[in-house]
LOTITI-697150 format. One record per residue (C-alpha): residue number from 1; residue in three letters; x, y, z. Coordinates in Angstrom, 1 decimal, padded with zeros to 4 digits. Layout:
// residues N
pos code east north up
NUM ALA X Y Z $
...
This chain:
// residues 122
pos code east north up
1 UNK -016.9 005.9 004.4 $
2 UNK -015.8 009.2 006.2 $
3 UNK -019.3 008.6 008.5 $
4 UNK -018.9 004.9 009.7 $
5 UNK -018.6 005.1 013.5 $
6 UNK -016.4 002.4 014.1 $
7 UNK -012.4 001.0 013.2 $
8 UNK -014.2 -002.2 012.9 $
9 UNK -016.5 -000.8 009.8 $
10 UNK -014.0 001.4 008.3 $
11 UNK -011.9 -002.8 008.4 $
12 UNK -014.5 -004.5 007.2 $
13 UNK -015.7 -001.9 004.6 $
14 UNK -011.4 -002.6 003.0 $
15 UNK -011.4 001.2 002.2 $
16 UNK -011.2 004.3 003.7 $
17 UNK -011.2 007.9 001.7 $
18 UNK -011.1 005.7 -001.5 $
19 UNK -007.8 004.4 -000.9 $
20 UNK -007.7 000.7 -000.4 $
21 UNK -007.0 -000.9 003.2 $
22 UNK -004.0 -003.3 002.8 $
23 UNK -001.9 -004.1 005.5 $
24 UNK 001.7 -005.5 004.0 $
25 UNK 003.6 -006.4 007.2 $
26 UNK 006.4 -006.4 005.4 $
27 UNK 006.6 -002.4 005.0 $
28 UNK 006.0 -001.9 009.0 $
29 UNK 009.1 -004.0 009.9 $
30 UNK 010.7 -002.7 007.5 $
31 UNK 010.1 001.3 008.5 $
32 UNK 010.9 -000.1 012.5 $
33 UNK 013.6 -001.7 010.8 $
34 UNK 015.6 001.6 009.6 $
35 UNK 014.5 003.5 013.1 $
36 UNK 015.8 001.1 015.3 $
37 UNK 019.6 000.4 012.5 $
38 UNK 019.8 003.9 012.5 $
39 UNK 019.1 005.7 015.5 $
40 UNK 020.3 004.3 018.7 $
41 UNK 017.7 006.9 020.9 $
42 UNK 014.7 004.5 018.6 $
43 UNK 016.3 001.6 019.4 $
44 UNK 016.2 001.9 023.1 $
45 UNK 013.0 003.4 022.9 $
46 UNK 011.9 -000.3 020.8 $
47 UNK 012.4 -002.1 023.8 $
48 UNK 009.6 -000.5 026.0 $
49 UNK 007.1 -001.6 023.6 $
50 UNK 005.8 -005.0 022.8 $
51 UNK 007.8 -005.0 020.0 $
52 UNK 010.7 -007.6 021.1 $
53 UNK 008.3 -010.3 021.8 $
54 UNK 006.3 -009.6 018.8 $
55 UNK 009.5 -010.2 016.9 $
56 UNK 010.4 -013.2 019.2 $
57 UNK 006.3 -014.8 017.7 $
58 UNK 007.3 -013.4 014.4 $
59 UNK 010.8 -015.2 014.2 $
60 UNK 008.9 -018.2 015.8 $
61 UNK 006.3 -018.8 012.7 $
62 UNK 003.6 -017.6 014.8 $
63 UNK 002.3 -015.0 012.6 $
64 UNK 002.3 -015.7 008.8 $
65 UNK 004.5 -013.8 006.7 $
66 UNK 003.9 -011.8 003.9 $
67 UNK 002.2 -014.0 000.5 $
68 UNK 004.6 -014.2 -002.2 $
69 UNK 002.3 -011.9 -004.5 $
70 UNK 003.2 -009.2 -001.6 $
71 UNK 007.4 -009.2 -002.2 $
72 UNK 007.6 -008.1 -005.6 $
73 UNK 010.9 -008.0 -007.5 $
74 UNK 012.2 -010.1 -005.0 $
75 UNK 012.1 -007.8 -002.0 $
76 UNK 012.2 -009.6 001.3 $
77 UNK 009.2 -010.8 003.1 $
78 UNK 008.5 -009.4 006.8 $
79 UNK 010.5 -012.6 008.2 $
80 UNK 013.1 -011.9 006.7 $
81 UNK 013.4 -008.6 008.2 $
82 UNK 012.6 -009.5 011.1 $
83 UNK 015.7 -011.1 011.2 $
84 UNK 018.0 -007.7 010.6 $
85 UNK 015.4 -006.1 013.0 $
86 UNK 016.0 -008.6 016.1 $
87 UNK 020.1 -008.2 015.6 $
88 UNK 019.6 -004.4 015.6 $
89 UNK 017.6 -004.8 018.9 $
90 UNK 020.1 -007.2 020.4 $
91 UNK 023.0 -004.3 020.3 $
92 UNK 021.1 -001.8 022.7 $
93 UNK 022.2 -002.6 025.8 $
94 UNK 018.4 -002.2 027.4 $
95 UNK 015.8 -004.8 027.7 $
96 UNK 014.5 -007.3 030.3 $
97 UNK 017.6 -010.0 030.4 $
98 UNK 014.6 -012.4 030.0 $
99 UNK 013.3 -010.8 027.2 $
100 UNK 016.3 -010.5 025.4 $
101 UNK 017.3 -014.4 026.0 $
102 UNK 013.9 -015.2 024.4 $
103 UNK 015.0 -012.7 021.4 $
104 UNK 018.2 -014.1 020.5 $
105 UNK 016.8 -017.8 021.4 $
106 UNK 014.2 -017.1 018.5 $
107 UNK 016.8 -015.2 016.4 $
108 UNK 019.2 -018.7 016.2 $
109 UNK 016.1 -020.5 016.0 $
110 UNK 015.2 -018.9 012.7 $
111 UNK 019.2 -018.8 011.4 $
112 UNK 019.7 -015.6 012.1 $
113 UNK 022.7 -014.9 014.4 $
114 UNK 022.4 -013.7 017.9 $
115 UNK 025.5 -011.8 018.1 $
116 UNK 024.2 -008.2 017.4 $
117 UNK 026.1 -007.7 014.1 $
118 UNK 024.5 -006.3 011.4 $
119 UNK 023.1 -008.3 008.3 $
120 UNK 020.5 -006.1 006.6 $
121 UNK 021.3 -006.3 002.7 $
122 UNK 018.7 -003.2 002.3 $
């Protein structure tokens, strides 16, 4: 698998170096997740990448969210992160104003609040 000459083979082959290829969307919003809560330089940094309106589809329902076999022990799925993620966002005073209207539109929209505090039980 170390010799296929594409991404796309190395995808559709579900391995690579004999370690399985599984995506859990759960654990990349959750690493952005403590980057962006933790370090404000990350967090300004977050809003020059697609990531705000990949959380404002995500809060939305327009990516599906982790299958319940993929939160063990009850851990949160990557909506419910997302939610956590958007309020860290929202306190950085950077961002598009449109941008950010859309973020904390989404945020309500999915019952999180839009106020910027902080809700992450994690």
């Amino acid at each position: 698998r170390l010799f296929m000459q594409s991404p796309e083979a190395v995808v559709a082959s579900r391995g690579f170096c004999g370690l399985p290829l599984y995506a859990r969307p759960r654990f990349y919003v959750q690493a952005i997740l403590r980057l962006v809560e933790h370090s404000g330089a990350h967090r300004v940094a977050a809003w020059r990448t697609p990531l705000p309106e990949l959380l404002v589809m995500l809060l939305d329902g327009d990516f599906v969210a982790d299958a319940h076999e993929n939160t063990p022990f009850g851990s949160p799925d990557s909506l419910e992160l997302a939610k956590p993620l958007a309020q860290a966002m929202l306190r950085a005073a950077e961002g598009e104003a449109q941008v950010r209207s859309l973020l904390a539109a989404a945020l309500r929209r999915a019952g999180g609040a839009a106020d910027g505090k902080r809700s992450s039980r994690l």
